[in-house]
N, C-alpha and C positions, 0 to 999 in steps of 0.2 A: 427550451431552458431545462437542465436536468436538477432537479433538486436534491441535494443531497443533505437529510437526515442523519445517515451513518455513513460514516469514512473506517474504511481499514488503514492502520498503515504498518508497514512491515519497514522493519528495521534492526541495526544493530544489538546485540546482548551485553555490548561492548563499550564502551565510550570512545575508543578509539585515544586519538593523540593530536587532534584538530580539534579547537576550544571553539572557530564556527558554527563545525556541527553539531553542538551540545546548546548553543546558542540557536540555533535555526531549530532543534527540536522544542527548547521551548519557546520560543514565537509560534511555534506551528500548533503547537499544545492550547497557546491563549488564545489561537485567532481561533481557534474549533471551536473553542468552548464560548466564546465571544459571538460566534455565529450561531449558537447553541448545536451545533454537528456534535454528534455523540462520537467518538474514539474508539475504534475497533483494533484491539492489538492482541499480542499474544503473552497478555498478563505478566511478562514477568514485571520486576523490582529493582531490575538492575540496568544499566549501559543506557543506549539511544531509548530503549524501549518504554524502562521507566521513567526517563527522563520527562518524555511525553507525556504519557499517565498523570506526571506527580505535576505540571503544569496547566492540564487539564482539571484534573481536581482540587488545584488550588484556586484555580476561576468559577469553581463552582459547577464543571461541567459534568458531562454522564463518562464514566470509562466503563466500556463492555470487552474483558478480558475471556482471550480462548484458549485453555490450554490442554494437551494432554496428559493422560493419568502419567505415564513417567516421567515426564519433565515436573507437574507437582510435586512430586517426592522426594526433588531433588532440593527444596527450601528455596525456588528463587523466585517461586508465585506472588504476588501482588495483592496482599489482604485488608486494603483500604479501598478495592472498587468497587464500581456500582452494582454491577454485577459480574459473575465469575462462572465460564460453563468449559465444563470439563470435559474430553472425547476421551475414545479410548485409542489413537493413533494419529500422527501426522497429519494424514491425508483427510481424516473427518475433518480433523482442525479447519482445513483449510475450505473445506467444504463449506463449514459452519459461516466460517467467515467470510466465504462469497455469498452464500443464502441473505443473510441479513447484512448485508452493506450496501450501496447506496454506488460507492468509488473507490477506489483506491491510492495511496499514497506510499512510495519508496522514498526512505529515507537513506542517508549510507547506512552499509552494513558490510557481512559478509556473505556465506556460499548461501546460508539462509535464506539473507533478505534476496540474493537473485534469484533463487530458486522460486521462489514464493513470487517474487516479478514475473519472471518468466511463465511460468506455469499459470497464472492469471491473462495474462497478456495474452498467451495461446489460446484459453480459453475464450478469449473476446473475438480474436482472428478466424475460432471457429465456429462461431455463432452459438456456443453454449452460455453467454450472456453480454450483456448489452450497456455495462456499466464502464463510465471513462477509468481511466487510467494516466496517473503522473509521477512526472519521477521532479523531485525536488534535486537540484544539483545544486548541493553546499558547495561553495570554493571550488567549483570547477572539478568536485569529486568525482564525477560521472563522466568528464571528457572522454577519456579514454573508451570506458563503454561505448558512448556514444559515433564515437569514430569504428567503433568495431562494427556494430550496427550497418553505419553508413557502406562501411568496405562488401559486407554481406548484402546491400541492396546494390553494389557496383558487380558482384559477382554473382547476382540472378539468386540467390537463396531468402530473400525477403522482398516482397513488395514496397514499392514508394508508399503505397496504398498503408499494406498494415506497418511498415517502419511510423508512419504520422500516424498508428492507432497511440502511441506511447506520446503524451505529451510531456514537454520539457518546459521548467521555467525556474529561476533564481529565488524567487520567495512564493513564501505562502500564499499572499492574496492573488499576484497573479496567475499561478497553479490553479487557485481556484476557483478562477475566471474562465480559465481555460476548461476546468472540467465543467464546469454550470452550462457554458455552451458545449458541448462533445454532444454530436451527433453520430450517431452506433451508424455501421457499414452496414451493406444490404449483405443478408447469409451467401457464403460464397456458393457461387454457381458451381465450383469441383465435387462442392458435396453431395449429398443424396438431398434431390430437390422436393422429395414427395416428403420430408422430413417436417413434421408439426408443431 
C-alpha cells in the first residue's frame, strides 16, 4: 500500500470550455484535502490549476505551489498558499516537484500538462523513481490519448508492461485507489545493472 502525503498534479492554465473539467477539479481539490493529501501544483491562480488550489484551501487543506522566477513575474502566482518555492527554470520546477511528492495526478490541459506527464512517466519507466502515476479522464478527455498510446504498444514502441505504469480512472476516489495499491516495476534489465 503506497501512502501518499503529497500528490502533484499538473494541469491546465486554462479553464478550457468543458464545465466537467472544472467540476472534476474541484472534487479532486476536496477529496485531497479531505484525505489530508497536501497539493503539489504549479502555483499559479488561474485555469484548472487554480481551480484545484482554491478548493483545496477552501477545505482547509496544505497547497505546496512551485514556480519559476519567470513565470512569477508574470502576476499569475497563487499568493494565498501554504507555501510557495521558487526555481530558477522549468526543469528544477519539475525536479522540485518530483523530489517531494508522494504521486502524481493529470488533469486536462495542454502541451504543458503532457509534457510534464510524460516526462514523469519516463522517469518511472526508467527506474529514476518509483511513485505511481494517474491520469484523471474528465468526459472521456483523454480517449484519444489513450488510443494513441494503445496504437504505440500495437506497434512495438511502448511495452504492455510500461503502457499499465499510467493508470486510468473517471473519478477521483478511484484514481486513488488505484495509486494507494501501485506497485513500482522491477528496474529495467536494458539498463546499467550495477546502477545503485
Amino acid at each position: 500500500m503506497t501512502k501518499l502525503k503529497k500528490i502533484c498534479v499538473f494541469c491546465g492554465s486554462s479553464d478550457g470550455n468543458d464545465a466537467n473539467i472544472t467540476k472534476a477539479a474541484t472534487h479532486l481539490g476536496t477529496v485531497l484535502a479531505e484525505r489530508e493529501i497536501s497539493l503539489v501544483y504549479g502555483a499559479a491562480k488561474i485555469g484548472v490549476m487554480g481551480t484545484v488550489a482554491k478548493a483545496v484551501l477552501e477545505q482547509k487543506g496544505t497547497v505546496i505551489g512551485i514556480i519559476p522566477n519567470f513565470l512569477k513575474k508574470k502576476e499569475v502566482v497563487h499568493l494565498g498558499l501554504t507555501e510557495l518555492i521558487t526555481t530558477d527554470n522549468m526543469h528544477d520546477r519539475k525536479l522540485k516537484m518530483q523530489e517531494i511528492s508522494d504521486g502524481f495526478i493529470a488533469l486536462p490541459g495542454g502541451f504543458g500538462t503532457l509534457e510534464e506527464l510524460f516526462e514523469i512517466i519516463t522517469w518511472l519507466q526508467l527506474g529514476l523513481h518509483a511513485k505511481p502515476i494517474g491520469l484523471l479522464n474528465v468526459n472521456h478527455f483523454y480517449d484519444p490519448l489513450l488510443e494513441l498510446l494503445e496504437n504505440m504498444v500495437r506497434n512495438g514502441f511502448i511495452t504492455m508492461e510500461s503502457y499499465e505504469l499510467l493508470l486510468v480512472a473517471t473519478t477521483s476516489e478511484a484514481l486513488l485507489e488505484k495509486m494507494e495499491q501501485f506497485k513500482p516495476p522491477k528496474f529495467p534489465h536494458w539498463l546499467n545493472e550495477e546502477r545503485t
